[in-house]
C-alpha positions in Angstrom: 116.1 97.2 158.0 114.9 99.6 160.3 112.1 101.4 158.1 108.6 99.6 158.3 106.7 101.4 155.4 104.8 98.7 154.0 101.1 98.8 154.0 97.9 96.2 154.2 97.2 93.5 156.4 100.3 91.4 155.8 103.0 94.2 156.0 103.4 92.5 160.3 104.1 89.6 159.6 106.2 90.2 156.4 108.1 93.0 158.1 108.7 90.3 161.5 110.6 87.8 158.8 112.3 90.8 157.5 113.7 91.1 160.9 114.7 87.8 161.5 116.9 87.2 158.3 118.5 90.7 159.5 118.7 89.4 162.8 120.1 85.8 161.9 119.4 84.3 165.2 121.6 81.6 166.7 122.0 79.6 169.3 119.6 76.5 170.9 116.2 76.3 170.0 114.5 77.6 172.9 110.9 76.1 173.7 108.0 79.2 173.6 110.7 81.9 173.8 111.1 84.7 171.1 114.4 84.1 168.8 113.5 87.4 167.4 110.5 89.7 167.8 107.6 87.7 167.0 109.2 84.2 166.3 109.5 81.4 168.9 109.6 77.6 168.3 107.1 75.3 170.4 107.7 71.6 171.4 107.1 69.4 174.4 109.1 71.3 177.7 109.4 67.5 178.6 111.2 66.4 175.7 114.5 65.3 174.7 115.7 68.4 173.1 118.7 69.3 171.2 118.4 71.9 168.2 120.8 74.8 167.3 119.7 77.8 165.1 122.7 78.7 162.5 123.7 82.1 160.7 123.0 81.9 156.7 123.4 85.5 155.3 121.1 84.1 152.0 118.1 82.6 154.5 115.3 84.0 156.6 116.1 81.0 159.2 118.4 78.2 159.5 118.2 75.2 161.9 118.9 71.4 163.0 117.5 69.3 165.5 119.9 66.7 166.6 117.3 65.3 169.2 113.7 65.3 169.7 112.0 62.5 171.5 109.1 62.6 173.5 107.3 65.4 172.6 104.1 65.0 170.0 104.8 68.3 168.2 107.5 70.4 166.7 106.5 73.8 165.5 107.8 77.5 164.4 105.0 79.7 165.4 105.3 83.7 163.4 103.2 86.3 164.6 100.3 87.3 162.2 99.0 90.0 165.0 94.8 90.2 164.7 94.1 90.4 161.2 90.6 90.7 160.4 90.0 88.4 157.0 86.5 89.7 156.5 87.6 92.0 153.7 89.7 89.2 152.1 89.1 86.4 149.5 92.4 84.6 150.2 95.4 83.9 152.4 98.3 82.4 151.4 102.4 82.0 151.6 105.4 81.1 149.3 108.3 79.3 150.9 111.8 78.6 149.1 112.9 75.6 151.8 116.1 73.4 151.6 117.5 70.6 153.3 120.1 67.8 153.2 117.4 65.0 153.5 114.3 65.5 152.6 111.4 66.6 155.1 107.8 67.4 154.7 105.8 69.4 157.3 102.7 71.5 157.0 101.4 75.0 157.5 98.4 76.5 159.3 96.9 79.7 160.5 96.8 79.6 164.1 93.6 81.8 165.3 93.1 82.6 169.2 91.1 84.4 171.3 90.2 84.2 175.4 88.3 80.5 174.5 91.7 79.2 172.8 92.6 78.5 169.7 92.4 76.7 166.0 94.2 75.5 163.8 93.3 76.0 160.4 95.9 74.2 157.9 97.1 74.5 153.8 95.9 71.6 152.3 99.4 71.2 150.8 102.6 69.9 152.6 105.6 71.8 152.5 108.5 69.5 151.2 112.0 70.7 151.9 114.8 68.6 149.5 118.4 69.0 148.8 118.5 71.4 146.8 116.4 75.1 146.9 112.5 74.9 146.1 109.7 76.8 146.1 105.5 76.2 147.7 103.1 77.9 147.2 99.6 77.7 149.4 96.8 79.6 149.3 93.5 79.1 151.9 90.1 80.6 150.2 88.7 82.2 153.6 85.1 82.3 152.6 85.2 78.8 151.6 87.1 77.9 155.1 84.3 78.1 157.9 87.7 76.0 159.9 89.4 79.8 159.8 87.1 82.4 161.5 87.5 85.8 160.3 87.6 87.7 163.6 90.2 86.7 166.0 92.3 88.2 168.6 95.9 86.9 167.7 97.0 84.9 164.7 100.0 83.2 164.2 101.2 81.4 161.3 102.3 77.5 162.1 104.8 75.8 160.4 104.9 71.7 161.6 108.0 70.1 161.6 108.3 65.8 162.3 108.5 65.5 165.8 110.2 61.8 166.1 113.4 62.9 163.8 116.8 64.5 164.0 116.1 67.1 160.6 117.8 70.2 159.3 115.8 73.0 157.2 116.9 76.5 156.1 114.3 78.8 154.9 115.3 80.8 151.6 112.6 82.8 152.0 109.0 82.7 153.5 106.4 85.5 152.5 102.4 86.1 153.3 100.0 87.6 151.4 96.6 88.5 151.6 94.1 89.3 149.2 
């Protein structure tokens, strides 16, 4: 896992979740703190919290929350670095999720620079269920004034429900631009 040969403007992000299966963190969910080079989780520092990340040699990531209350937002944040989309027509993802009960959450591209940020989200929600399955979301940028083509930073969001106990593993997660 150490060679990083991959070329275009999603080879970062693709080669950071490349890392993180190797990596198979564990251990509590920390709140804005890498679990692996450019991957951290995001939730009210306030909240009730309780959440372990879990080994699974056949996932990218593995988790359970066994408490969250109080806090308005649960999120996995992945590093997209500074793209620029200008050259693009589209940017998209395929996710093989999993878990016990179902969940549905939602995905957005995350675009920041010294004003802030936005949030620019997949029309599409993400629904996890008991057994493996795959999404698929694609965002057409020049049809998308909500996702700026210049930015300093993106990250790509992933939502979770932030008012129940849940448990996802991510098969596999994958970017593409085009």
């Amino acid at each position: 896992m150490s060679n990083n040969i991959r070329l275009g403007p999603d080879a970062e992000a693709n080669q950071i979740i490349r890392m993180m299966s190797a990596e198979q963190p564990t251990g509590a969910i920390p709140c804005e703190e890498p679990i692996t080079l450019g991957v951290r989780f995001s939730y009210d520092a306030n909240a009730a919290f309780q959440g372990h990340l879990r080994a699974d040699e056949n996932a990218v990531l593995s988790f359970k929350v066994d408490q969250i209350e109080g806090s308005g937002w649960f999120a996995l944040h992945i590093s997209l670095g500074g793209i620029d989309l200008s050259p693009y027509a589209v940017i998209g993802f395929v996710c093989k999720s999993e878990a016990p009960s179902a969940v549905a959450f939602k995905a957005c591209i995350r675009s920041g620079s010294e004003a802030g940020f936005s949030d620019c989200f997949f029309d599409k929600h993400v629904v996890a269920y008991g057994e493996a399955s795959t999404h698929l979301d694609v965002i057409d940028i020049a049809q998308t004034p909500a996702l700026p083509t210049q930015a300093d930073w993106r990250d790509f969001v992933l939502f979770f429900p932030p008012d129940k106990p849940i448990e996802i593993i991510l098969r596999d997660l994958r970017f593409f631009i085009v």
